[in-house]
PyMOL Python script that loads the backbone (N, CA, C, O; Angstrom):
from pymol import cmd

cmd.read_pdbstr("""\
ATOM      1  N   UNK A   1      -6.170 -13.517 -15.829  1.00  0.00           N
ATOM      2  CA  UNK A   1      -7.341 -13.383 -16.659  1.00  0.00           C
ATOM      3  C   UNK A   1      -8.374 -12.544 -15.901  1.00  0.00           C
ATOM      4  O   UNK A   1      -8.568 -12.810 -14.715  1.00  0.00           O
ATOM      5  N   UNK A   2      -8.922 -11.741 -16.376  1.00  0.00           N
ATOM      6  CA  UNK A   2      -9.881 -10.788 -16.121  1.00  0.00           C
ATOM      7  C   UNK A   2     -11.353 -11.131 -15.556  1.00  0.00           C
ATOM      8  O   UNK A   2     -11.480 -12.289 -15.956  1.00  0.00           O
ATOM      9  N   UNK A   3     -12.229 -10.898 -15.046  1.00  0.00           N
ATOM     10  CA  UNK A   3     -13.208 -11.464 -14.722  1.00  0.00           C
ATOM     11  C   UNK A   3     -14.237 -10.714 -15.436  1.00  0.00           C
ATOM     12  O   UNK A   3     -14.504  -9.524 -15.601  1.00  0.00           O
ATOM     13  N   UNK A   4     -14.656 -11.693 -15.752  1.00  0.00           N
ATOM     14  CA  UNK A   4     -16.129 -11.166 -16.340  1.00  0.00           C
ATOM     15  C   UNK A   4     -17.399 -10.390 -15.833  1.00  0.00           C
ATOM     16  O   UNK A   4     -18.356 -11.164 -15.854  1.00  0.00           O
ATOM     17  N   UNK A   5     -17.784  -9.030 -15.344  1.00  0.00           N
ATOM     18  CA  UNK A   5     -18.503  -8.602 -15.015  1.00  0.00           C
ATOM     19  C   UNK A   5     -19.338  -7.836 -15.048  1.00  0.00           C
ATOM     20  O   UNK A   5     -18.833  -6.827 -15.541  1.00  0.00           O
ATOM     21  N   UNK A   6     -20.430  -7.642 -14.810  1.00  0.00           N
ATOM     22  CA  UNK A   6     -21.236  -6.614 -15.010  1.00  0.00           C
ATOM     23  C   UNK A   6     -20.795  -4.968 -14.548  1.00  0.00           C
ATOM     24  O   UNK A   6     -20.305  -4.680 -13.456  1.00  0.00           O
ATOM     25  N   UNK A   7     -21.063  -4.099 -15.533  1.00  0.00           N
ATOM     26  CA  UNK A   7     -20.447  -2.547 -15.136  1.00  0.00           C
ATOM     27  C   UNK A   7     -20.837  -2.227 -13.361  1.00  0.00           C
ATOM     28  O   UNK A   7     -19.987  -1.728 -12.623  1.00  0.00           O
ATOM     29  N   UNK A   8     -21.910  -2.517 -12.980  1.00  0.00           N
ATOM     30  CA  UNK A   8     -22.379  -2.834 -11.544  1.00  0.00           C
ATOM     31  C   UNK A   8     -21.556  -3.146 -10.436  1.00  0.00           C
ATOM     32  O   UNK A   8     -21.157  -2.464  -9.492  1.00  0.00           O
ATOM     33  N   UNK A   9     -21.323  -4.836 -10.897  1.00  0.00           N
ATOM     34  CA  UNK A   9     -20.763  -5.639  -9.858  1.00  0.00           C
ATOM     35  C   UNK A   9     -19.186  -4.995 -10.007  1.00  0.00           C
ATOM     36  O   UNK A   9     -18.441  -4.943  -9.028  1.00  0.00           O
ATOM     37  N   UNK A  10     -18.783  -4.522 -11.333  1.00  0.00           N
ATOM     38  CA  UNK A  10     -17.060  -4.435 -11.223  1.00  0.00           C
ATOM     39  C   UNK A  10     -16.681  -3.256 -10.358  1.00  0.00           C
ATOM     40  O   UNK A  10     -15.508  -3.134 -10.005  1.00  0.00           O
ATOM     41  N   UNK A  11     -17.708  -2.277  -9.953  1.00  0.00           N
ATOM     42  CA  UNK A  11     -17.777  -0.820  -9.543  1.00  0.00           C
ATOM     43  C   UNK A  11     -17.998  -1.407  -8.385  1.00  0.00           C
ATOM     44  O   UNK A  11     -17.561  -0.753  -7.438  1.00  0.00           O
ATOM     45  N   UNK A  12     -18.627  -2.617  -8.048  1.00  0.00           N
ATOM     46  CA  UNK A  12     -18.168  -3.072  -6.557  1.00  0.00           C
ATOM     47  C   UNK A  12     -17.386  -3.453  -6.038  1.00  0.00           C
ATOM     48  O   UNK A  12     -17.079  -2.992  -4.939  1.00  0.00           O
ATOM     49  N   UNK A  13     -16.639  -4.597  -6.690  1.00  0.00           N
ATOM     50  CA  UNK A  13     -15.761  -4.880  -6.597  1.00  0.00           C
ATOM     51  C   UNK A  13     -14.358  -4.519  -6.705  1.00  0.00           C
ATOM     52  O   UNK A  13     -13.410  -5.199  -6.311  1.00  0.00           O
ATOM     53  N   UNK A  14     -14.311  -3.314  -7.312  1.00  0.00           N
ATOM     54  CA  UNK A  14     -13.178  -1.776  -7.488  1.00  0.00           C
ATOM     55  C   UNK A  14     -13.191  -1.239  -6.011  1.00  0.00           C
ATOM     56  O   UNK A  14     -12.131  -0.826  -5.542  1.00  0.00           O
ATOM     57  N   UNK A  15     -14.517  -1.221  -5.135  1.00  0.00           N
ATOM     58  CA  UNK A  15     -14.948  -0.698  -4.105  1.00  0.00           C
ATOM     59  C   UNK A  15     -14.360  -1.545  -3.287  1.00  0.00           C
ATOM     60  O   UNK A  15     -13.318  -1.025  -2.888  1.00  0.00           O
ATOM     61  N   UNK A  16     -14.535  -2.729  -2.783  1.00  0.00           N
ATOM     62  CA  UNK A  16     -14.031  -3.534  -2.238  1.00  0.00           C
ATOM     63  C   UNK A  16     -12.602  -3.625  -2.170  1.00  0.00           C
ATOM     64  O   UNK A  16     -11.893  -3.245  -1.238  1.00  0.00           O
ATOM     65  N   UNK A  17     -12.231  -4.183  -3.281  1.00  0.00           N
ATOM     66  CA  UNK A  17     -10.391  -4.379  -3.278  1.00  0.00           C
ATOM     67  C   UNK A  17      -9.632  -3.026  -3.057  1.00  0.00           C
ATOM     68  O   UNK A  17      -8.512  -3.026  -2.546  1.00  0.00           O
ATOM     69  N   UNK A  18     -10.516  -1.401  -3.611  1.00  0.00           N
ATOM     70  CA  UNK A  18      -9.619  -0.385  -2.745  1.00  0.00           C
ATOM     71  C   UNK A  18      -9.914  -0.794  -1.426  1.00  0.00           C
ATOM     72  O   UNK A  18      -8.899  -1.285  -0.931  1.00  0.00           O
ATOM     73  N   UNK A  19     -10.901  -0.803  -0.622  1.00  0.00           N
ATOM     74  CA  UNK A  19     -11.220  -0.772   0.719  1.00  0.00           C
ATOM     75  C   UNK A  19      -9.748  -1.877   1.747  1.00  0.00           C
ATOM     76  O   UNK A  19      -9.099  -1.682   2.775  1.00  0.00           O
ATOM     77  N   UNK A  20      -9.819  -2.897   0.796  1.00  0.00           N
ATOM     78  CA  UNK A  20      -9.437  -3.780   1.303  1.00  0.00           C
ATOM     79  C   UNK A  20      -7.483  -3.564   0.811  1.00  0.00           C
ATOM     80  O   UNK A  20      -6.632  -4.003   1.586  1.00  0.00           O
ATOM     81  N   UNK A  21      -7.263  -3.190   0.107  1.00  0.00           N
ATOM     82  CA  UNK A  21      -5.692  -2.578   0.252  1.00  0.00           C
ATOM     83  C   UNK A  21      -5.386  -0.995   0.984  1.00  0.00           C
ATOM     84  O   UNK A  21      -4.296  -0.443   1.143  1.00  0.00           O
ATOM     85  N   UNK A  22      -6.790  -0.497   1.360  1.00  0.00           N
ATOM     86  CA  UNK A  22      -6.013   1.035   2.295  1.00  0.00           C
ATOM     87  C   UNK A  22      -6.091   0.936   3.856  1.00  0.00           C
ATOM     88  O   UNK A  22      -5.878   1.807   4.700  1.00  0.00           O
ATOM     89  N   UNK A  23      -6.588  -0.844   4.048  1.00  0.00           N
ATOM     90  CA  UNK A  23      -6.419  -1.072   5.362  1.00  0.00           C
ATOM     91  C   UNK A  23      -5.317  -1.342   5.972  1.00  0.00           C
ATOM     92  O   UNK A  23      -4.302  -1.759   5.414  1.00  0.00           O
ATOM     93  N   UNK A  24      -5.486  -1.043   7.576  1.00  0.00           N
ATOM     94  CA  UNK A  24      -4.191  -0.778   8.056  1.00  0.00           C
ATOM     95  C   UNK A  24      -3.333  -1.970   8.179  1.00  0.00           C
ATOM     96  O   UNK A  24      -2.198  -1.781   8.616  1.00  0.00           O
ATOM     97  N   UNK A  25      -3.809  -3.566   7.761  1.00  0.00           N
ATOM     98  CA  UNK A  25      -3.348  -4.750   8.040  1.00  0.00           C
ATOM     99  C   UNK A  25      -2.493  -4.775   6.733  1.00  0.00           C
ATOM    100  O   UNK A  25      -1.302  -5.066   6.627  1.00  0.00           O
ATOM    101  N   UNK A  26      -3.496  -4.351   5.635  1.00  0.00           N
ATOM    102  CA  UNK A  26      -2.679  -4.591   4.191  1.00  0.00           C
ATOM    103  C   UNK A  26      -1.564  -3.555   4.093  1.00  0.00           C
ATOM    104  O   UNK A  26      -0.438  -3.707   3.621  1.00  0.00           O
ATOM    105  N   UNK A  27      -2.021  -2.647   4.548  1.00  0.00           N
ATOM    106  CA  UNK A  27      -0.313  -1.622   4.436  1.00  0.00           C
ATOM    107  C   UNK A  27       0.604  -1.776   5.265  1.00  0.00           C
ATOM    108  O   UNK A  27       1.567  -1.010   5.260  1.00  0.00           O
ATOM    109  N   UNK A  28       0.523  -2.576   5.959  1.00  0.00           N
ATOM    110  CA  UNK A  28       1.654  -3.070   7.290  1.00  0.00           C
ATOM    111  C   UNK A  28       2.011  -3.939   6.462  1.00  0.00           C
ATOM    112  O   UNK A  28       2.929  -3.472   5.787  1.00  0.00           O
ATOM    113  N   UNK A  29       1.722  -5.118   6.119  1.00  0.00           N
ATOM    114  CA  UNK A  29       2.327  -6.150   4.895  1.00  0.00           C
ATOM    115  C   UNK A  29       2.615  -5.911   3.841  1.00  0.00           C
ATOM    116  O   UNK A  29       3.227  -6.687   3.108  1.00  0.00           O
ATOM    117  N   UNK A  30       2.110  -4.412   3.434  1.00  0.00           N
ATOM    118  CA  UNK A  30       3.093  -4.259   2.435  1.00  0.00           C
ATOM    119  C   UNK A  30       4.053  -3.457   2.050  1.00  0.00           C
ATOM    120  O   UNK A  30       4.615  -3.221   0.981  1.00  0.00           O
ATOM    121  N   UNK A  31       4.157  -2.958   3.496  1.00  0.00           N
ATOM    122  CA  UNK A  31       5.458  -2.290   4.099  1.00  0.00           C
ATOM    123  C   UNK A  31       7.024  -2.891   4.125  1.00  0.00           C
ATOM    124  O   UNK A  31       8.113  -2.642   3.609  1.00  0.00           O
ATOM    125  N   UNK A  32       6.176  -4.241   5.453  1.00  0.00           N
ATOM    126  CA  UNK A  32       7.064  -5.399   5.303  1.00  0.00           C
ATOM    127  C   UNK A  32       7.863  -5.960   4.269  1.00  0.00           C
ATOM    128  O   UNK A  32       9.087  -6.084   4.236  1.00  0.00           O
ATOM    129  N   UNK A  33       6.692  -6.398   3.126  1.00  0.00           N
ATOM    130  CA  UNK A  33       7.408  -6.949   1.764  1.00  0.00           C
ATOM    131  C   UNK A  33       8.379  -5.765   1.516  1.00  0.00           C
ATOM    132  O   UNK A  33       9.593  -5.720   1.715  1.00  0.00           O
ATOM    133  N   UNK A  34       7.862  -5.183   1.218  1.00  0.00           N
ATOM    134  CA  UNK A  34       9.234  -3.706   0.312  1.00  0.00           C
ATOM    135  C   UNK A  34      10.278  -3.791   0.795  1.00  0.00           C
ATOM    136  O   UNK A  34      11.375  -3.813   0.236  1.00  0.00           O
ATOM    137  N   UNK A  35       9.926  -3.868   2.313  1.00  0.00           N
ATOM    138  CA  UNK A  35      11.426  -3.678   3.061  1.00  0.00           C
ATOM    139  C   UNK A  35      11.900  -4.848   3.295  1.00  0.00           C
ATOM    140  O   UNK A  35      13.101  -4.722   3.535  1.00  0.00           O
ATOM    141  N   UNK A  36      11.530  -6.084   3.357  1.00  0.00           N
ATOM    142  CA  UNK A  36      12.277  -7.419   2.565  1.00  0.00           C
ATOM    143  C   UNK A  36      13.009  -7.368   1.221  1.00  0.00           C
ATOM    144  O   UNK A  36      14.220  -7.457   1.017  1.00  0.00           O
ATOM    145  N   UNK A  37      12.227  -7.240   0.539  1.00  0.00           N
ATOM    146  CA  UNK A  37      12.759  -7.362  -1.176  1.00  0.00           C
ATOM    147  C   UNK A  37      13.895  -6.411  -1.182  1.00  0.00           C
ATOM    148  O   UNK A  37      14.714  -6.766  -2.029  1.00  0.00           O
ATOM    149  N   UNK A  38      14.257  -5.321  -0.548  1.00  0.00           N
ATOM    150  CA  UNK A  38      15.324  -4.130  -0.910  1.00  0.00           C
ATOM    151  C   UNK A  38      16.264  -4.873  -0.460  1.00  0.00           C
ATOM    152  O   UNK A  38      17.257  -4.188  -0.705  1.00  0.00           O
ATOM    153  N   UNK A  39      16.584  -5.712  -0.020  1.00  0.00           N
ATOM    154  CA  UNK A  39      17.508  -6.992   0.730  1.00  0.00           C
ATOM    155  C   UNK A  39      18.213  -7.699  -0.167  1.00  0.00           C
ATOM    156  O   UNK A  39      19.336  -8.057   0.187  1.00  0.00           O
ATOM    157  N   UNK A  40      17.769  -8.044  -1.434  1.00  0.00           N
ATOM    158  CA  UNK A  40      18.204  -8.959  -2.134  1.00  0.00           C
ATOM    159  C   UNK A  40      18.120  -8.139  -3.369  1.00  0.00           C
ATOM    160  O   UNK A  40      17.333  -7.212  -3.561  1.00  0.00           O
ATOM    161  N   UNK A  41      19.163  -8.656  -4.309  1.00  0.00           N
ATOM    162  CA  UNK A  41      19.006  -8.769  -5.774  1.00  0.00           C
ATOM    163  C   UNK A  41      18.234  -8.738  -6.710  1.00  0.00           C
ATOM    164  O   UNK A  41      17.379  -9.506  -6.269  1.00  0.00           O
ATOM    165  N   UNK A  42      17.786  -8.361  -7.917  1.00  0.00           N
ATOM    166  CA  UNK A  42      17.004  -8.146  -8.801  1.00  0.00           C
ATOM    167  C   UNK A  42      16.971  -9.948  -9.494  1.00  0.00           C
ATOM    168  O   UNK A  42      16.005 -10.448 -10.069  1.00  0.00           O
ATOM    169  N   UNK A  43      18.084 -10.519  -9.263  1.00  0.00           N
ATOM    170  CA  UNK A  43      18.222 -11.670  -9.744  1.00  0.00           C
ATOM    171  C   UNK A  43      17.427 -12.747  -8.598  1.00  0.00           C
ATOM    172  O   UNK A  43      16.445 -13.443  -8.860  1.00  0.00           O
ATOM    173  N   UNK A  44      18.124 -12.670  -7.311  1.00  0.00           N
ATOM    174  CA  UNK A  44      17.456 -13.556  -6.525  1.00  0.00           C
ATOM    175  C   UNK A  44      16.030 -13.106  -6.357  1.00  0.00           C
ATOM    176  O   UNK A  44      15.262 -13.645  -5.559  1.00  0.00           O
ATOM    177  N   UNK A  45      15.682 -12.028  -7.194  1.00  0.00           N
ATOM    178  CA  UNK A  45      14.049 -12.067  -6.775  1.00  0.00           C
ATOM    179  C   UNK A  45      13.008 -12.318  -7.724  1.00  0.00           C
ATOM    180  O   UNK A  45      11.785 -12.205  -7.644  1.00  0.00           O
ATOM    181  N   UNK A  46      13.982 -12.783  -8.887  1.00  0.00           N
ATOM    182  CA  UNK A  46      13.103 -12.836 -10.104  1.00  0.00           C
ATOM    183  C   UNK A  46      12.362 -14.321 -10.156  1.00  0.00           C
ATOM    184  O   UNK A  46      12.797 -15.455  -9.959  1.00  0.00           O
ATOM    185  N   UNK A  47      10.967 -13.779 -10.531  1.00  0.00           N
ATOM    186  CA  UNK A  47       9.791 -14.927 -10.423  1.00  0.00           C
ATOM    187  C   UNK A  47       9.701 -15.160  -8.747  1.00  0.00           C
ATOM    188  O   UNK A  47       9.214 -16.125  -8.159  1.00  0.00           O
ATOM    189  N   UNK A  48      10.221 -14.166  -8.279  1.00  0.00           N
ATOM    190  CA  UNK A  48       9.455 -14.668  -6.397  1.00  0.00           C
ATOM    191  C   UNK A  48       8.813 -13.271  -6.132  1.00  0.00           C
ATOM    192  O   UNK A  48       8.850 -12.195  -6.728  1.00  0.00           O
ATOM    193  N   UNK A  49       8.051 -13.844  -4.696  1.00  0.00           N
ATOM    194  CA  UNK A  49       6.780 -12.743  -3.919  1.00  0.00           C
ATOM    195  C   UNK A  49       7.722 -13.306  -2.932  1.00  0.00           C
ATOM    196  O   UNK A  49       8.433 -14.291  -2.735  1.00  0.00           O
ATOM    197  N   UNK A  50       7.234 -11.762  -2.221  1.00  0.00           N
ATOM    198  CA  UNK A  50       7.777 -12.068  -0.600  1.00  0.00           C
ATOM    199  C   UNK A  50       6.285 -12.818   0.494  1.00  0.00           C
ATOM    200  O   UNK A  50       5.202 -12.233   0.513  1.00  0.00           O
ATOM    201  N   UNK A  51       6.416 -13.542   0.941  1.00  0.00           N
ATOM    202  CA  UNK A  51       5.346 -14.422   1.175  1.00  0.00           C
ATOM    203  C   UNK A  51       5.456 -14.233   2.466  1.00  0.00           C
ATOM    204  O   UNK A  51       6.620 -14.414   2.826  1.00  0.00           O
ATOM    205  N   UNK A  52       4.464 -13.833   3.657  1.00  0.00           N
ATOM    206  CA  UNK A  52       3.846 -14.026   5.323  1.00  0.00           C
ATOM    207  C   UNK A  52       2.953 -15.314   5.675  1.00  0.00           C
ATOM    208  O   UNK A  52       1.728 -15.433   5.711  1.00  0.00           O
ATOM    209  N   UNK A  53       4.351 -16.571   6.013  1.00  0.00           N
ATOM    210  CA  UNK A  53       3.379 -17.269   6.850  1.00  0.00           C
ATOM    211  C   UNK A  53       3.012 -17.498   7.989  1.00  0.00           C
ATOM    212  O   UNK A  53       3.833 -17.055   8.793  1.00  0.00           O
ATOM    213  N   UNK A  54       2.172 -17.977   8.452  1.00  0.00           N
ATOM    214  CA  UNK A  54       1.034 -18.160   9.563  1.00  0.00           C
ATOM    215  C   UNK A  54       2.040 -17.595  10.806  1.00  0.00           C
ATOM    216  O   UNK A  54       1.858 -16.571  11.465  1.00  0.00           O
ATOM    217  N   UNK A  55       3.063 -18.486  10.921  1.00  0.00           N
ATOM    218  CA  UNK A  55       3.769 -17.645  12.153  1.00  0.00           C
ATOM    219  C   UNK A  55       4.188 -16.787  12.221  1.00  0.00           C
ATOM    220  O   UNK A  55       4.562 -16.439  13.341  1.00  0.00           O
ATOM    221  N   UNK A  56       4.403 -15.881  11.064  1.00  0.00           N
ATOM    222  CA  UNK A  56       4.495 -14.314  10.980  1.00  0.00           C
ATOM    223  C   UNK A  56       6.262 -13.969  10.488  1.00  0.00           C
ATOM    224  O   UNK A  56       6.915 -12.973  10.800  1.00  0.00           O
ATOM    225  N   UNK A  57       6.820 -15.428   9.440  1.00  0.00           N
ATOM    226  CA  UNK A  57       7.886 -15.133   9.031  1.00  0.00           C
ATOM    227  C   UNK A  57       7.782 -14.938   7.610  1.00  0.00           C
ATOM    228  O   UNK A  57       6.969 -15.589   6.955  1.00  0.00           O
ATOM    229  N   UNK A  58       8.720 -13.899   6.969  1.00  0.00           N
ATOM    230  CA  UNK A  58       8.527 -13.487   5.626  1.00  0.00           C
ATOM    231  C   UNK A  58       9.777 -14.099   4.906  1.00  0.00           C
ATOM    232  O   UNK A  58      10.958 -13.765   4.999  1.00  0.00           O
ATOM    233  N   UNK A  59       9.050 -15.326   3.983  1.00  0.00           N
ATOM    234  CA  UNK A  59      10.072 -16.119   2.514  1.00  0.00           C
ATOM    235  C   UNK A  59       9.787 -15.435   1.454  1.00  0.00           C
ATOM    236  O   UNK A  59       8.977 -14.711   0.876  1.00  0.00           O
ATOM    237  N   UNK A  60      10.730 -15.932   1.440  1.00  0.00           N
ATOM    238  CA  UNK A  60      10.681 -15.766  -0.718  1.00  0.00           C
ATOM    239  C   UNK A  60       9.946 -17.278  -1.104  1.00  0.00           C
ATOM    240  O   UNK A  60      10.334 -18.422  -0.866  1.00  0.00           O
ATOM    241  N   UNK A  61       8.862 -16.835  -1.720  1.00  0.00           N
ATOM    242  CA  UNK A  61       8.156 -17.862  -2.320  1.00  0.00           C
ATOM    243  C   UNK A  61       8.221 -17.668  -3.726  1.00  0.00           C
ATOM    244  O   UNK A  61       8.886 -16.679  -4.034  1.00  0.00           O
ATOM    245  N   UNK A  62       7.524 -18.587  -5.085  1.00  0.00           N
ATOM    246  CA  UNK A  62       7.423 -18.504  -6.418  1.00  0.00           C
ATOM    247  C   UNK A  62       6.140 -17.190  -6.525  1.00  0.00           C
ATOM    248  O   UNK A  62       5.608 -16.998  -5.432  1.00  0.00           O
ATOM    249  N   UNK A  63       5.814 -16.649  -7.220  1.00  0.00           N
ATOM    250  CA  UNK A  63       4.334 -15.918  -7.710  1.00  0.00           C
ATOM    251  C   UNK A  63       3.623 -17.647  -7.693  1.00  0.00           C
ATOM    252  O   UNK A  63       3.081 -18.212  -6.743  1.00  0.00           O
ATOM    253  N   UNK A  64       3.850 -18.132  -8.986  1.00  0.00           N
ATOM    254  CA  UNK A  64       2.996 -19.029  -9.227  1.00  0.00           C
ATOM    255  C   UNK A  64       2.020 -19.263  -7.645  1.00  0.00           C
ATOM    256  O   UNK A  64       0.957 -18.676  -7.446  1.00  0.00           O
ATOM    257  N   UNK A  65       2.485 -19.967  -6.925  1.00  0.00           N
ATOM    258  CA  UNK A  65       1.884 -20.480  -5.302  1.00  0.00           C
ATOM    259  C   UNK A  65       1.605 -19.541  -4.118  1.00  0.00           C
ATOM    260  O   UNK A  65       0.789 -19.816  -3.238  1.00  0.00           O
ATOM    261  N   UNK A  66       2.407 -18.306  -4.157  1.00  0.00           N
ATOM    262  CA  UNK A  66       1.502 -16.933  -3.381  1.00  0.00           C
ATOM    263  C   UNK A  66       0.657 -16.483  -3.951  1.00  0.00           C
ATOM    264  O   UNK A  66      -0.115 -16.159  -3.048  1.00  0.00           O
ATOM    265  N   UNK A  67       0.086 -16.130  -5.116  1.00  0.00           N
ATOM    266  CA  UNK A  67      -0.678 -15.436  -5.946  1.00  0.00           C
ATOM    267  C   UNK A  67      -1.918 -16.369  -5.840  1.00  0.00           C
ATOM    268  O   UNK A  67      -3.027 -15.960  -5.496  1.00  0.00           O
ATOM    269  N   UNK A  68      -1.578 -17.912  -6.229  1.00  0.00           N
ATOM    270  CA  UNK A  68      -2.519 -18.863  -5.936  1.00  0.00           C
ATOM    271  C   UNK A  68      -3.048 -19.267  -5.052  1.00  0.00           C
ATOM    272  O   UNK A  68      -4.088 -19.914  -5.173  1.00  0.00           O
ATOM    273  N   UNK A  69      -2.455 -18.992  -3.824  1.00  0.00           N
ATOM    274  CA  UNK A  69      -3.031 -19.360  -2.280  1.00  0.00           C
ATOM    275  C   UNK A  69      -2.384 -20.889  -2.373  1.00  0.00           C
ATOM    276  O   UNK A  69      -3.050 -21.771  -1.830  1.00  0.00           O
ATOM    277  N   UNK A  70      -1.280 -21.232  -2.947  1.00  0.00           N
ATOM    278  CA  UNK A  70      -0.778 -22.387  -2.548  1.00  0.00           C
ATOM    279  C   UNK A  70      -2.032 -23.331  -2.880  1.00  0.00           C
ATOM    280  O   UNK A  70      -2.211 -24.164  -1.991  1.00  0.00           O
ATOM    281  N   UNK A  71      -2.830 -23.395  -3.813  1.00  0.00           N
ATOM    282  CA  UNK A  71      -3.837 -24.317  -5.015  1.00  0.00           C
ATOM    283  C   UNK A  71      -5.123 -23.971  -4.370  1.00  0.00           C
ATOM    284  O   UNK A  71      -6.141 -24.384  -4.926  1.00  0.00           O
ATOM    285  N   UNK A  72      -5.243 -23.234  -3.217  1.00  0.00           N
ATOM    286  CA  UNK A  72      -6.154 -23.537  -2.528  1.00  0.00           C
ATOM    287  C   UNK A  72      -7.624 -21.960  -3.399  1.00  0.00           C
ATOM    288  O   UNK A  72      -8.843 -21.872  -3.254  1.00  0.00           O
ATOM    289  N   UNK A  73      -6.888 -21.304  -3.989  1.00  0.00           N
ATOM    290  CA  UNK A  73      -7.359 -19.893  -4.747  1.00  0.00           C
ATOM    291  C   UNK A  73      -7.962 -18.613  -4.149  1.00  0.00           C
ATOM    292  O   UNK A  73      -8.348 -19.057  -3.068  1.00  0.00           O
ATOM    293  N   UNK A  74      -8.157 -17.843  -4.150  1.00  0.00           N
ATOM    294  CA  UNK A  74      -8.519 -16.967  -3.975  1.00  0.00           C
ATOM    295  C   UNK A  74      -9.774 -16.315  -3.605  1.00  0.00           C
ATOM    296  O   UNK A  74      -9.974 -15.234  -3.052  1.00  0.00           O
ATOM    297  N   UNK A  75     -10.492 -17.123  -3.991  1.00  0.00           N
ATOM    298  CA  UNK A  75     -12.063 -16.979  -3.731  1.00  0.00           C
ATOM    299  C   UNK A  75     -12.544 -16.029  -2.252  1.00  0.00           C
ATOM    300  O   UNK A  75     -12.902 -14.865  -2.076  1.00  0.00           O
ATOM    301  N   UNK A  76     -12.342 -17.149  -1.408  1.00  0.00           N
ATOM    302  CA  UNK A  76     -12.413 -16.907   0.152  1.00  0.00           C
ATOM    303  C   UNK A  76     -11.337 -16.067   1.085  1.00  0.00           C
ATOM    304  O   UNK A  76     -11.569 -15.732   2.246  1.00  0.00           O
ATOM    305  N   UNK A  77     -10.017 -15.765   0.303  1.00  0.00           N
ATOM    306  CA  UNK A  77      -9.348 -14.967   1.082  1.00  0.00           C
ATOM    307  C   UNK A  77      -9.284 -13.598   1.521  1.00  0.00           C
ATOM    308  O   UNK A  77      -8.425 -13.249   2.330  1.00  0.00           O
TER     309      UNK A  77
END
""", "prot")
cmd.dss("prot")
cmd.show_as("cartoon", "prot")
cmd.util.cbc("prot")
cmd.orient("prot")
């Protein structure tokens, strides 16, 4: 679902989330993922994200719970 925003704040926030995917942390992870997922099947990957946890190993998780931050949301990440 879309967020509701002012023409303002969304032109910031466009600003932000590019900023924050042409960094060099986010393109290393999402290097990683690609070159995980080419690993497996179109079948074993359906309804999963390739997921980085804390100790720096990459699962196959659901969307539902990577996308969500595991219930915890998105807000702060």
């Amino acid at each position: 679902m879309a967020q509701k925003l002012s023409p303002k704040a969304s032109a910031a926030k466009k600003k932000r989330d590019l900023e924050y995917a042409k960094s060099p942390v986010r393109k290393k992870r999402k290097r990683e993922n690609q070159k995980k997922r080419r690993k497996y099947s179109a079948f074993q990957l359906k309804g999963k994200d390739v997921h980085h946890t804390k100790d720096g190993r990459l699962v196959l998780t659901s969307v539902l719970k990577n996308r969500g931050n595991y219930g915890k949301g998105t807000k702060n990440e």
